[in-house]
mmCIF file of the N, C-alpha and C atoms, coordinates in Angstrom:
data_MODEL
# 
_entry.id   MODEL 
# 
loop_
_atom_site.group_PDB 
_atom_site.id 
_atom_site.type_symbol 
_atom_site.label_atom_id 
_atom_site.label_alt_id 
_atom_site.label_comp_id 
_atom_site.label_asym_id 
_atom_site.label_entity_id 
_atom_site.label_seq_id 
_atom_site.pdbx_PDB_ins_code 
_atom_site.Cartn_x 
_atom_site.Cartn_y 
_atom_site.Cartn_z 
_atom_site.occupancy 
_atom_site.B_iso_or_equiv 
_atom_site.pdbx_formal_charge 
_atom_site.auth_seq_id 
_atom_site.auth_comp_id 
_atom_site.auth_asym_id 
_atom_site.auth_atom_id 
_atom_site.pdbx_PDB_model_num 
ATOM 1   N N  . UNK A 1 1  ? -45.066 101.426 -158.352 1.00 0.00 ? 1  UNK A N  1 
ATOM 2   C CA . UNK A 1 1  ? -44.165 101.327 -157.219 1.00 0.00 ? 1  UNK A CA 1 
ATOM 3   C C  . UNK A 1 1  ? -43.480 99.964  -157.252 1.00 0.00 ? 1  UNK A C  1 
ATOM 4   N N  . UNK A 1 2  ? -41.899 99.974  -156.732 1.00 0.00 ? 2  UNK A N  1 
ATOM 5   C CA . UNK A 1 2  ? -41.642 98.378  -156.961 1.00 0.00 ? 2  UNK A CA 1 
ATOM 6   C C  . UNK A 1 2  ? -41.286 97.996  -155.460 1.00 0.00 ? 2  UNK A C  1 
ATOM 7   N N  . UNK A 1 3  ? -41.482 97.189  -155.620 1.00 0.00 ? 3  UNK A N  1 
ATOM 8   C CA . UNK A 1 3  ? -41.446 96.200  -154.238 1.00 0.00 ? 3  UNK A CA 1 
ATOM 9   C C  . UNK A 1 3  ? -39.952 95.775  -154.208 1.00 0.00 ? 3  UNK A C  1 
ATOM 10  N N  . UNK A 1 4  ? -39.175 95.425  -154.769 1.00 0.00 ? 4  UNK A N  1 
ATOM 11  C CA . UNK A 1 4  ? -37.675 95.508  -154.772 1.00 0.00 ? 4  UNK A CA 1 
ATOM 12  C C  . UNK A 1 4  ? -36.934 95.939  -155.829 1.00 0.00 ? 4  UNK A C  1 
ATOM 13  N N  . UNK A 1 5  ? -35.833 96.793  -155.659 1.00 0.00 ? 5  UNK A N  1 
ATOM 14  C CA . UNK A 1 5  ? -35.129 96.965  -156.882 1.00 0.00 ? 5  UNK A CA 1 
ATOM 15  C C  . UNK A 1 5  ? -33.127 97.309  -156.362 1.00 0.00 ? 5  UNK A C  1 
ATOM 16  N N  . UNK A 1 6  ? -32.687 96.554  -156.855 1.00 0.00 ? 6  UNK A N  1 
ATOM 17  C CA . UNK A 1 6  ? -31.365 96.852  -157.242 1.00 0.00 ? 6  UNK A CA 1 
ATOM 18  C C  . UNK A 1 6  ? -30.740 97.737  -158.449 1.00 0.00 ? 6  UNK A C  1 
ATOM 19  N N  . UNK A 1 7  ? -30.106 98.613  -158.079 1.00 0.00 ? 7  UNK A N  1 
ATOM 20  C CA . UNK A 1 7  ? -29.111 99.346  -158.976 1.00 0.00 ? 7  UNK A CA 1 
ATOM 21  C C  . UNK A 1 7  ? -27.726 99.131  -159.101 1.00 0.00 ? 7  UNK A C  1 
ATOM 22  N N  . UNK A 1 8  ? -27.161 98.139  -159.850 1.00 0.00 ? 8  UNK A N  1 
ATOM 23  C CA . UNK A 1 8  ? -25.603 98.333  -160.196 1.00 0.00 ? 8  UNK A CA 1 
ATOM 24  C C  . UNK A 1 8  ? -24.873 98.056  -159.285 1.00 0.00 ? 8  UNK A C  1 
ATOM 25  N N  . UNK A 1 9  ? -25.462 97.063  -158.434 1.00 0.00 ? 9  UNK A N  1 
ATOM 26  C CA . UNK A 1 9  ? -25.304 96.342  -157.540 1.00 0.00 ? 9  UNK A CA 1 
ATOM 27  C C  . UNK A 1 9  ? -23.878 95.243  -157.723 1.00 0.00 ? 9  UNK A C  1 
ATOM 28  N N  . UNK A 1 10 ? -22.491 95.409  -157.095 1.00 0.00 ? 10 UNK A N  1 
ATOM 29  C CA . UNK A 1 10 ? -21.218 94.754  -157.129 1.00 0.00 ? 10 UNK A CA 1 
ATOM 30  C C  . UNK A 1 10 ? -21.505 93.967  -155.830 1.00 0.00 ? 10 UNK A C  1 
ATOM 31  N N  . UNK A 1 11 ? -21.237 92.645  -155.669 1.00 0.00 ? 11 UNK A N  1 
ATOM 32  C CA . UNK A 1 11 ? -21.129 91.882  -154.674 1.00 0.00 ? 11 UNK A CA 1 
ATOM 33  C C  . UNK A 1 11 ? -19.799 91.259  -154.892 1.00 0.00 ? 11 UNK A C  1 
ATOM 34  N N  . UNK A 1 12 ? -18.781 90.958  -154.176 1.00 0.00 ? 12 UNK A N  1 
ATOM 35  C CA . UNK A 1 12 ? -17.541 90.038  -153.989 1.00 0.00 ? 12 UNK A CA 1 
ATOM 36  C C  . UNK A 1 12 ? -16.906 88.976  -153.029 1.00 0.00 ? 12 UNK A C  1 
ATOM 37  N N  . UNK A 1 13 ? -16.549 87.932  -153.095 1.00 0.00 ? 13 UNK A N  1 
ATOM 38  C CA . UNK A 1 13 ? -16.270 87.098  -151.999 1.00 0.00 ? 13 UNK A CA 1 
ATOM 39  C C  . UNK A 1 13 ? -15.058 86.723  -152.598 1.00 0.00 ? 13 UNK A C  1 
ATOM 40  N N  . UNK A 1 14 ? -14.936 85.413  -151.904 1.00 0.00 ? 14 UNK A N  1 
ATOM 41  C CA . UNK A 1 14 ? -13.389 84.852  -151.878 1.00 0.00 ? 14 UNK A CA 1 
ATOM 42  C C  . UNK A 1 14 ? -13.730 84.270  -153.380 1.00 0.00 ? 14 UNK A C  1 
ATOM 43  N N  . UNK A 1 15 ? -14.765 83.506  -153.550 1.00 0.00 ? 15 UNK A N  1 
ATOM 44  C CA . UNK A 1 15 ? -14.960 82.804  -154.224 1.00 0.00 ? 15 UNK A CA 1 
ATOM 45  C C  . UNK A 1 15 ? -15.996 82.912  -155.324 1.00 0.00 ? 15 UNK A C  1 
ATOM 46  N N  . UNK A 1 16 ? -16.905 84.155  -155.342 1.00 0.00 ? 16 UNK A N  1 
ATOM 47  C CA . UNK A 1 16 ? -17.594 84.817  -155.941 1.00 0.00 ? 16 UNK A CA 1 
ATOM 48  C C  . UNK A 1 16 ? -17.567 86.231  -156.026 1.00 0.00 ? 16 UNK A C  1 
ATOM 49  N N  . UNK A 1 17 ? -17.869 86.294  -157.714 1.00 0.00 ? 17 UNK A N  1 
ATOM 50  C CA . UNK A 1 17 ? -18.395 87.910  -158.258 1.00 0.00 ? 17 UNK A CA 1 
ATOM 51  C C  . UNK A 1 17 ? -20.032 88.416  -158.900 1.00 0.00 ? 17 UNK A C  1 
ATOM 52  N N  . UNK A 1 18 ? -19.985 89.407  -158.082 1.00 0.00 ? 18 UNK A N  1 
ATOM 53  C CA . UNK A 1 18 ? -21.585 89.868  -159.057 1.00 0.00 ? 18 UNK A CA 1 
ATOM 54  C C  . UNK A 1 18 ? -21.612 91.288  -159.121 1.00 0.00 ? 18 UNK A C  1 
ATOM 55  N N  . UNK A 1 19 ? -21.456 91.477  -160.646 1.00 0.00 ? 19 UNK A N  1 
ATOM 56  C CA . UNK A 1 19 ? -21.222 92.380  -161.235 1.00 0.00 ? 19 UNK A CA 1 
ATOM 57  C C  . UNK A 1 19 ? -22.335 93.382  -161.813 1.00 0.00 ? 19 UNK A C  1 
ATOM 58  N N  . UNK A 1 20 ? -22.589 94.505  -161.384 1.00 0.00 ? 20 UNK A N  1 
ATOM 59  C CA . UNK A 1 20 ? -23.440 95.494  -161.884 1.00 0.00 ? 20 UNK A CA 1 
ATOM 60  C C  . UNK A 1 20 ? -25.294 95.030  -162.341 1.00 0.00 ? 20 UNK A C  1 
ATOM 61  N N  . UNK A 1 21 ? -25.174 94.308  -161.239 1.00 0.00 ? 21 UNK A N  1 
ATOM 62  C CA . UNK A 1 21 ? -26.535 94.029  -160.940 1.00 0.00 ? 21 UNK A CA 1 
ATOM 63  C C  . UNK A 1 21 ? -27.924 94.519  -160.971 1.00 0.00 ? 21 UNK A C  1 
ATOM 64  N N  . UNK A 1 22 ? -28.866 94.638  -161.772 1.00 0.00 ? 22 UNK A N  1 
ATOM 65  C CA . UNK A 1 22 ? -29.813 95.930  -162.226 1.00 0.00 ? 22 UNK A CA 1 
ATOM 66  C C  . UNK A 1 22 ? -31.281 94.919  -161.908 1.00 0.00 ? 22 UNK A C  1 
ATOM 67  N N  . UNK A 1 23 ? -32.605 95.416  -161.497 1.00 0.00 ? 23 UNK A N  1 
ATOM 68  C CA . UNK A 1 23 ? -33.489 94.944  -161.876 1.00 0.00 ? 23 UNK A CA 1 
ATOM 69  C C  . UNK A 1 23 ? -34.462 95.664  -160.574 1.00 0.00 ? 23 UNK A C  1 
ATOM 70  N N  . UNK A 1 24 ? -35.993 95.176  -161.469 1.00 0.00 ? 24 UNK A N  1 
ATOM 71  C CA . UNK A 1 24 ? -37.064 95.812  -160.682 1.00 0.00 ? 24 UNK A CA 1 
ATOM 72  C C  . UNK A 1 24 ? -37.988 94.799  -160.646 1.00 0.00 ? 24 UNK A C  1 
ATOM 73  N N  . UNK A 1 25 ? -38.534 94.799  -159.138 1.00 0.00 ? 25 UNK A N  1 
ATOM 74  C CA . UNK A 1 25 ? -39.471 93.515  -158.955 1.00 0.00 ? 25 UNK A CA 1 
ATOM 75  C C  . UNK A 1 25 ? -40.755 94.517  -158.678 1.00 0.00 ? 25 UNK A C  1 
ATOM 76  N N  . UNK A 1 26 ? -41.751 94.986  -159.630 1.00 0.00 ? 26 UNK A N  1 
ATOM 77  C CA . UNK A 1 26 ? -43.310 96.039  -159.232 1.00 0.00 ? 26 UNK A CA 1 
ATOM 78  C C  . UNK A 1 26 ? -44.275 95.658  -158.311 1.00 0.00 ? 26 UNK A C  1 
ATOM 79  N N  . UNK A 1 27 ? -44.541 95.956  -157.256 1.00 0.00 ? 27 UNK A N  1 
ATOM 80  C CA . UNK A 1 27 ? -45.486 95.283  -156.148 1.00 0.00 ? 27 UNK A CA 1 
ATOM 81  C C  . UNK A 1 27 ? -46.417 94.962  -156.946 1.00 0.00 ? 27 UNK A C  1 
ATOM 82  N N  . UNK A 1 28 ? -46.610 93.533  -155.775 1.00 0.00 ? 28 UNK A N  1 
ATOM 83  C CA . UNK A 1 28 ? -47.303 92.493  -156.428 1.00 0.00 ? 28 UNK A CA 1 
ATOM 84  C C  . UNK A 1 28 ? -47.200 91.332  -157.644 1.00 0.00 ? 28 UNK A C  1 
ATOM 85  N N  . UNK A 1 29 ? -46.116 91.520  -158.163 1.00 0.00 ? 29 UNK A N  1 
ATOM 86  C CA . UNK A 1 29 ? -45.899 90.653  -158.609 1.00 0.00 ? 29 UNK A CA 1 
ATOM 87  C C  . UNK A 1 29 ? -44.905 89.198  -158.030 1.00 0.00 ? 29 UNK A C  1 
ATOM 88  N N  . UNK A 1 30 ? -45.132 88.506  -158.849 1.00 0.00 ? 30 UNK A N  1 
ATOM 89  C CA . UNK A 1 30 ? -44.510 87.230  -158.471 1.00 0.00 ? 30 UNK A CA 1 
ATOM 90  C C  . UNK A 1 30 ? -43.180 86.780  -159.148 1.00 0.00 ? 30 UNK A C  1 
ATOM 91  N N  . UNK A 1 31 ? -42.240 86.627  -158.565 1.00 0.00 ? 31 UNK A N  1 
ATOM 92  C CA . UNK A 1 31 ? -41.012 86.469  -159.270 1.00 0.00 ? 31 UNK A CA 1 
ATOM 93  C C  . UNK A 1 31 ? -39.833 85.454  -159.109 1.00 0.00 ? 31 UNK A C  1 
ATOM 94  N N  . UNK A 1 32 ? -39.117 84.493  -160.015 1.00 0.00 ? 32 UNK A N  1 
ATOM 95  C CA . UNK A 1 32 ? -38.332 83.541  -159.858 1.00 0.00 ? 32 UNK A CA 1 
ATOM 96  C C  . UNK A 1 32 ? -37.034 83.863  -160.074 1.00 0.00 ? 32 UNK A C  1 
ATOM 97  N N  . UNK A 1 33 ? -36.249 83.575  -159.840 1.00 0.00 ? 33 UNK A N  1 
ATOM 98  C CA . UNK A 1 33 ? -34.563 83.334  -160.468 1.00 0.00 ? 33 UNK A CA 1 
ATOM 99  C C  . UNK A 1 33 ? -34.633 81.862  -160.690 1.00 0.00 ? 33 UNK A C  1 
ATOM 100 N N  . UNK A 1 34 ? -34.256 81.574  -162.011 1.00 0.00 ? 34 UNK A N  1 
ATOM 101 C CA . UNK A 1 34 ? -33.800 80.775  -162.603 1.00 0.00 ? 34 UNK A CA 1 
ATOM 102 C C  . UNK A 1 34 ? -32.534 81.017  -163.206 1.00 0.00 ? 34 UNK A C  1 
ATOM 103 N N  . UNK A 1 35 ? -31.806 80.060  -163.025 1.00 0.00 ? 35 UNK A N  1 
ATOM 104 C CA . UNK A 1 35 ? -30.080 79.957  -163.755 1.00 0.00 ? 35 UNK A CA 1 
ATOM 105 C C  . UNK A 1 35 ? -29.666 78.998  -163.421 1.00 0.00 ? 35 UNK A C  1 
ATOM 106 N N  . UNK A 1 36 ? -28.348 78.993  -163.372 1.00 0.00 ? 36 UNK A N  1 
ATOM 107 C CA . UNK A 1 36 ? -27.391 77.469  -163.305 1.00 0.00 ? 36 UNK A CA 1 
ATOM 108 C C  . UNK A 1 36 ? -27.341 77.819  -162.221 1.00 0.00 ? 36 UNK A C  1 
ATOM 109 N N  . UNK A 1 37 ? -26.022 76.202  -161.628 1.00 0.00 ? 37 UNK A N  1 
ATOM 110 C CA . UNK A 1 37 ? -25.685 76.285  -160.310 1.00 0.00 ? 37 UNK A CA 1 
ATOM 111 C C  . UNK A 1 37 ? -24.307 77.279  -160.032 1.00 0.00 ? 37 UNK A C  1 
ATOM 112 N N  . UNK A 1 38 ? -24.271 77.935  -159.802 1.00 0.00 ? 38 UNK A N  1 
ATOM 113 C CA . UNK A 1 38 ? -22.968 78.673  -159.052 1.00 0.00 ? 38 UNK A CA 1 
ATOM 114 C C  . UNK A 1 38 ? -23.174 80.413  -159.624 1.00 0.00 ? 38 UNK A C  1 
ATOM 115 N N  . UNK A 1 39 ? -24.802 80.581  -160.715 1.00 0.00 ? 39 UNK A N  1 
ATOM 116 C CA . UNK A 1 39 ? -24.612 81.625  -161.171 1.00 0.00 ? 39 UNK A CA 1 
ATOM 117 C C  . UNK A 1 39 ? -24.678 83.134  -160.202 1.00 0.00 ? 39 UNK A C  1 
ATOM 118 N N  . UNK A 1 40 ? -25.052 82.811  -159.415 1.00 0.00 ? 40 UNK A N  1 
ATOM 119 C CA . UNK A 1 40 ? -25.652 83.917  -157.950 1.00 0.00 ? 40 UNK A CA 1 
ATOM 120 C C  . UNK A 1 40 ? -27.062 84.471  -157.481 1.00 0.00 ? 40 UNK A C  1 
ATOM 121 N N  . UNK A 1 41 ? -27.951 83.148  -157.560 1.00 0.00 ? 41 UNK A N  1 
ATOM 122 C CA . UNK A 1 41 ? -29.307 83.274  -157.370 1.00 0.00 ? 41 UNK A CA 1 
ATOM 123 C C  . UNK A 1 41 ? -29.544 83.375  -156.137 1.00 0.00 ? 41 UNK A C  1 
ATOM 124 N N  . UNK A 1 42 ? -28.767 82.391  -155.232 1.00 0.00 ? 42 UNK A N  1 
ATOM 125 C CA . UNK A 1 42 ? -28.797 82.389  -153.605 1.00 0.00 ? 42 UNK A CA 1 
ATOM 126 C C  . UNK A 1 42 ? -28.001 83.791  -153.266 1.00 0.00 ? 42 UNK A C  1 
ATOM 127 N N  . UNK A 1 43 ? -27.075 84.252  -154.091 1.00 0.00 ? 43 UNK A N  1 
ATOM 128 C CA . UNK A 1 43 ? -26.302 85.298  -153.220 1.00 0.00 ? 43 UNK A CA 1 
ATOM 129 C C  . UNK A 1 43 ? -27.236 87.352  -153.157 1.00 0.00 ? 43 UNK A C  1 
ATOM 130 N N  . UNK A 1 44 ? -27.963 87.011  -154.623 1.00 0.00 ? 44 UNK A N  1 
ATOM 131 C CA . UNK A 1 44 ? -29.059 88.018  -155.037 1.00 0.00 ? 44 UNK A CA 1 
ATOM 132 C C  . UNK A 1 44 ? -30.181 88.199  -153.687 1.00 0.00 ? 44 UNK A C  1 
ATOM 133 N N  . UNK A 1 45 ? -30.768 86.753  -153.413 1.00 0.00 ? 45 UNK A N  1 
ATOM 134 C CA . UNK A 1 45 ? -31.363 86.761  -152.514 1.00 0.00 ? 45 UNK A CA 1 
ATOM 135 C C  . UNK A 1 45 ? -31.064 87.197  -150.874 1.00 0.00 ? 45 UNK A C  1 
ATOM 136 N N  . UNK A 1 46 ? -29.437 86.618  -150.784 1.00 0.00 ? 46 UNK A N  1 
ATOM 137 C CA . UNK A 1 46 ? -29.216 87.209  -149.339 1.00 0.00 ? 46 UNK A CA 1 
ATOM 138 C C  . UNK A 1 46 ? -28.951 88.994  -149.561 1.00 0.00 ? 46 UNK A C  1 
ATOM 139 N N  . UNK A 1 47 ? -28.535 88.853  -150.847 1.00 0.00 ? 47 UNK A N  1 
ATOM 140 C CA . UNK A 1 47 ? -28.576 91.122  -150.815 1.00 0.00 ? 47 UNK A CA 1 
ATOM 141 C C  . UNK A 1 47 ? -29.470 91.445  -150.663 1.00 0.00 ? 47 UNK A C  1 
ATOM 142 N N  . UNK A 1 48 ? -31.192 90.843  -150.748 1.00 0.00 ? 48 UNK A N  1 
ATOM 143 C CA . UNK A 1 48 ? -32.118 91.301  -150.705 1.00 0.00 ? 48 UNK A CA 1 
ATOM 144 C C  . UNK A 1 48 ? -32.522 91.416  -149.799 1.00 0.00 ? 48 UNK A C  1 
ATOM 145 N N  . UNK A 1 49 ? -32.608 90.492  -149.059 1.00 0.00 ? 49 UNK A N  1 
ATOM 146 C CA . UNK A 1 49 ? -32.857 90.194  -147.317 1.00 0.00 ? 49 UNK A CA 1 
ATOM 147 C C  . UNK A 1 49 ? -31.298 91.007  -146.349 1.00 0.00 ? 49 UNK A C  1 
ATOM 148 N N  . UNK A 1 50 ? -30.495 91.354  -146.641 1.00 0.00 ? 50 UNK A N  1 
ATOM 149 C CA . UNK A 1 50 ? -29.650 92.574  -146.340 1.00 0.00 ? 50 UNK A CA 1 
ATOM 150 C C  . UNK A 1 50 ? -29.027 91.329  -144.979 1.00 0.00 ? 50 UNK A C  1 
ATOM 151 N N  . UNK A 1 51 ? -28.549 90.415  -145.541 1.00 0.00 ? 51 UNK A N  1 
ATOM 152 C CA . UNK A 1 51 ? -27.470 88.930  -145.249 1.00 0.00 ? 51 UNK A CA 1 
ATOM 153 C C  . UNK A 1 51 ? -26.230 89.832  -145.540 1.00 0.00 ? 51 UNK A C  1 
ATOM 154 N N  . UNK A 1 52 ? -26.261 89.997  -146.777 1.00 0.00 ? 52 UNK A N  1 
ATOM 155 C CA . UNK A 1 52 ? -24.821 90.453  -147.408 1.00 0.00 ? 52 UNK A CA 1 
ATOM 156 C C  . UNK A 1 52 ? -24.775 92.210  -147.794 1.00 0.00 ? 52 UNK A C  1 
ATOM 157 N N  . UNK A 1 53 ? -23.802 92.808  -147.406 1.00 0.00 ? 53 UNK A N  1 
ATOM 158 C CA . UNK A 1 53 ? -23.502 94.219  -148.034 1.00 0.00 ? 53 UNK A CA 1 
ATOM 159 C C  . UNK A 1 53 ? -22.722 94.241  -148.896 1.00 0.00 ? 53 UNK A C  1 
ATOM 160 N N  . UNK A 1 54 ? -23.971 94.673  -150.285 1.00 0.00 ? 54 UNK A N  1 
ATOM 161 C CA . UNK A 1 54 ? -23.042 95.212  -151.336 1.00 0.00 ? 54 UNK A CA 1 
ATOM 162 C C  . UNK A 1 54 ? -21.425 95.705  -151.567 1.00 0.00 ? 54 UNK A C  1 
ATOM 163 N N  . UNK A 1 55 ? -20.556 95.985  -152.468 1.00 0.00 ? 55 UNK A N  1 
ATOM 164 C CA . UNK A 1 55 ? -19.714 96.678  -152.060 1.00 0.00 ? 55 UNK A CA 1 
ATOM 165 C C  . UNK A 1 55 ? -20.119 98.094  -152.823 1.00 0.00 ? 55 UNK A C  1 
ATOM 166 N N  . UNK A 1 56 ? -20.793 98.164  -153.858 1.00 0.00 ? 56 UNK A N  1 
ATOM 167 C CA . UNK A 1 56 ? -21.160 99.216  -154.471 1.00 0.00 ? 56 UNK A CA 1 
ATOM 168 C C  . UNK A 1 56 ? -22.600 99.271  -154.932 1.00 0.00 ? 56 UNK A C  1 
ATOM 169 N N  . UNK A 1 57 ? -23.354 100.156 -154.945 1.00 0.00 ? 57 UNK A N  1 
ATOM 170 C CA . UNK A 1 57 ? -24.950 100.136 -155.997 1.00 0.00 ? 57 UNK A CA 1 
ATOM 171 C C  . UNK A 1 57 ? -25.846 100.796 -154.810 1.00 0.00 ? 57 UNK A C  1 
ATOM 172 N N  . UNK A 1 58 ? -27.157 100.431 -155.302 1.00 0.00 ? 58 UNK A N  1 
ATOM 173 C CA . UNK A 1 58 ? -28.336 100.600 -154.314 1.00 0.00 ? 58 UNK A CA 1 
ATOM 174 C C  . UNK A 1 58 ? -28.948 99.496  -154.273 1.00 0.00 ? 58 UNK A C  1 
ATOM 175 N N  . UNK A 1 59 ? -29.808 99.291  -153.601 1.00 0.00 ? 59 UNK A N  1 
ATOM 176 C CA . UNK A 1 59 ? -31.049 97.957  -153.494 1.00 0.00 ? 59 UNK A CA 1 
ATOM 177 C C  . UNK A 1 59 ? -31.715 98.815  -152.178 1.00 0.00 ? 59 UNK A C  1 
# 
């Protein structure tokens, strides 16, 4: 069972894109985003916590 998962997930702003977004987090595990600065680690997180609506996918 996973504890979070995104499908193909499009996010857009004025100033940001996130494009076809895929991944599975399996309960219980422990998990980081690591990347650069501006790559969309903070913006992943507010789709997760449902801050931001997708424009397309599932989560």
């Amino acid at each position: 069972m996973n504890a979070i998962e995104l499908s193909n997930v499009n996010y857009s702003s004025d100033q940001f894109n996130l494009k076809n977004i895929s991944f599975k987090v399996p309960q219980g595990f422990v998990t980081g985003f690591i990347g650069r600065n501006g790559a969309g680690k903070t913006t992943i997180i507010r789709l997760i916590m449902d801050l931001y609506q997708p424009q397309t996918g599932v989560y």
